[in-house]
N, C-alpha and C positions, 0 to 999 in steps of 0.2 A: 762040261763046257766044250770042249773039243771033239763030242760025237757030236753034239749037236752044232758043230760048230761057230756058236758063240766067243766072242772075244772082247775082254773085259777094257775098258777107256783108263789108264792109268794119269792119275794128274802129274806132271813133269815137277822134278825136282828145282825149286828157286836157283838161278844160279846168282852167288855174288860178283856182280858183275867191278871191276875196277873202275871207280867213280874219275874222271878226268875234269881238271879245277878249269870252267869256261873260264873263255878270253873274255866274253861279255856278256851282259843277261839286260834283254831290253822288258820295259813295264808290259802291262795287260793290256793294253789300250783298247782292242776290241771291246772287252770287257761284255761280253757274252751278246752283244747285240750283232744279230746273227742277220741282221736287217740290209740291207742295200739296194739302193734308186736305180743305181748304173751300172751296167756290164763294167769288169774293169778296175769295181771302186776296194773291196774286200776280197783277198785270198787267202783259201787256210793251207795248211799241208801238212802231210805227217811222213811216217814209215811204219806199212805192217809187214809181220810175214807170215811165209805159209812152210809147210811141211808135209810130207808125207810120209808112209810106214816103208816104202822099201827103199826109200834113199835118204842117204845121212846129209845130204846138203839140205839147206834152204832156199827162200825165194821173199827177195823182197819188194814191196812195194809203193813206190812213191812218188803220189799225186798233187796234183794242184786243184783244187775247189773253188768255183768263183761263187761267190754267196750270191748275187745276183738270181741266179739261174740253178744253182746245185750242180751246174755240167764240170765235167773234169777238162780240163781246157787243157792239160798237159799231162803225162807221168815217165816215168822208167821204172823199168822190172832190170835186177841185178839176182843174182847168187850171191853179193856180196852186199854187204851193210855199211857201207864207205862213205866219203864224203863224195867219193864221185857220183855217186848213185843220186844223189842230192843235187849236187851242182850240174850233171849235164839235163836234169829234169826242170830244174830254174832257168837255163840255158835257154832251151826250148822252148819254152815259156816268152821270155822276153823276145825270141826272136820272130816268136809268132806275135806278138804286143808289145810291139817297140814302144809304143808312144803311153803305153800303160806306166800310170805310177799309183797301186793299189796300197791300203796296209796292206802287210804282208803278215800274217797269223801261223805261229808252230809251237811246237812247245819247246822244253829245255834241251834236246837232244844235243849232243855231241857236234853233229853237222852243221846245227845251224848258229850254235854260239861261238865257232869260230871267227878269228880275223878274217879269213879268207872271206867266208862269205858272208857278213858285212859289209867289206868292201863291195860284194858282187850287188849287195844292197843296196847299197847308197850310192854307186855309179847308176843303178836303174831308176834312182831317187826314188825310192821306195820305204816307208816307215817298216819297220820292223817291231811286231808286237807280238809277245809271248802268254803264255800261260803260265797259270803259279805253278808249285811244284805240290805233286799228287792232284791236280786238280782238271781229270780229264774232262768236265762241260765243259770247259773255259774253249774246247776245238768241237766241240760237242758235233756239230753238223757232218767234221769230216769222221769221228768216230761212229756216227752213224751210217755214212757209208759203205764203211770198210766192214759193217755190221750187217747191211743188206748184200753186199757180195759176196760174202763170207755164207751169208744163209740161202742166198737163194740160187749159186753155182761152183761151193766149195765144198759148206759141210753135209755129209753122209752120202757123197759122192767117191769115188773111185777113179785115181790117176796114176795112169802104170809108170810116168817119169813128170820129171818136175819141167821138163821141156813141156809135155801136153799141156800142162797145168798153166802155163807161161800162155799159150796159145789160146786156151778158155778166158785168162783172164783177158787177154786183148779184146775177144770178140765180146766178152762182158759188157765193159767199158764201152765199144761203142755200140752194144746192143742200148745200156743205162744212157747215153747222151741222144741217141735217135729216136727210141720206141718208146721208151720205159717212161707212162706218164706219171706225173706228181700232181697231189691234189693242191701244195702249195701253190705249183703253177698254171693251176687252172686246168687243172687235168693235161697239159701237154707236155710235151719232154724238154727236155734242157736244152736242145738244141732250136727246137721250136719255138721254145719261148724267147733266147735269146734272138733269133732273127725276125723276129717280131716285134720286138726292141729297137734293134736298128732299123727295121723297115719306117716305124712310127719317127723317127729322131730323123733319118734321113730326108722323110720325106716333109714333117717339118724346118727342118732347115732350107730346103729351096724352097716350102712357102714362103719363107722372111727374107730368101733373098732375090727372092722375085719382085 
């Protein structure tokens, strides 16, 4: 294997991670309908991360999905797996959609079953609804995201530092919000389709109030 230089994919050892007892665990309310009328109305979010072979760090990543449209309306990339990584990515979010009050869909992580952000919930008056436990369709949309980036500018690609890696995924992200068309949405991209949304709504609205 080495003259030829092949190299064998080892599956990573389970690690047991130390379970931390949430402050609070809200219902499923999505409840898999992945459906939405209006920009605005449904968001999911998670945390993936990424790794490479010659560096012992990681790289995490964590977005906001508006079901409407499949566009990522927000994220943060960290080396660390925090609650900040979470909280300055909801941050941004609301600061760019003040006047938004979506469900808000994640699953049981650590970050989001805090007091903290809860509160950061329910001051943006935002419902907060979860996924069961073990029951990854319940985000099913945003796992398939993280599934088309992962396949089509991660895996069996080559990144000499997790900084480059950092920088593909930005350019990912918004190559997926401008270019990358969906056949949900009618063959355009997420960005297209959302402003085509508001163009229809806006321009309805001075019809009525003409």
């Amino acid at each position: 294997m080495k003259y030829m230089g092949i190299k064998s994919r080892i599956r990573k050892k389970k690690v047991n991670r130390k379970r931390i007892k949430p402050d609070y665990i809200a219902e499923n309310i999505l409840g898999r309908n992945f459906n939405a009328d209006n920009p605005n109305e449904k968001w999911l979010t998670d945390v993936t991360e990424f790794s490479i072979m010659n560096d012992s760090r990681k790289l995490y990543l964590s977005p906001i999905m508006d079901l409407y449209d499949n566009s990522i309306i927000e994220y943060e990339l960290s080396f660390r797996n925090n609650n900040l990584l979470v909280f300055k990515m909801f941050e941004k979010a609301i600061e760019k959609y003040p006047e938004a009050k979506p469900v808000f869909h994640s699953d049981r992580g650590f970050q989001y079953t805090s007091r903290v952000f809860k509160s950061k919930l329910n001051n943006a008056e935002m419902t907060h609804s979860m996924s069961r436990i073990g029951k990854c369709i319940d985000n099913g949309p945003m796992e398939g995201f993280f599934g088309t980036l992962k396949s089509e500018m991660f895996h069996e690609k080559k990144f000499e530092t997790l900084e480059a890696l950092k920088e593909k995924i930005t350019e990912y992200i918004e190559f997926y919000n401008k270019d990358r068309y969906q056949k949900k949405l009618k063959c355009l991209a997420p960005i297209e389709y959302r402003n085509q949304a508001l163009f229809v709504h806006k321009f309805y609205f001075n019809l009525l109030s003409t």
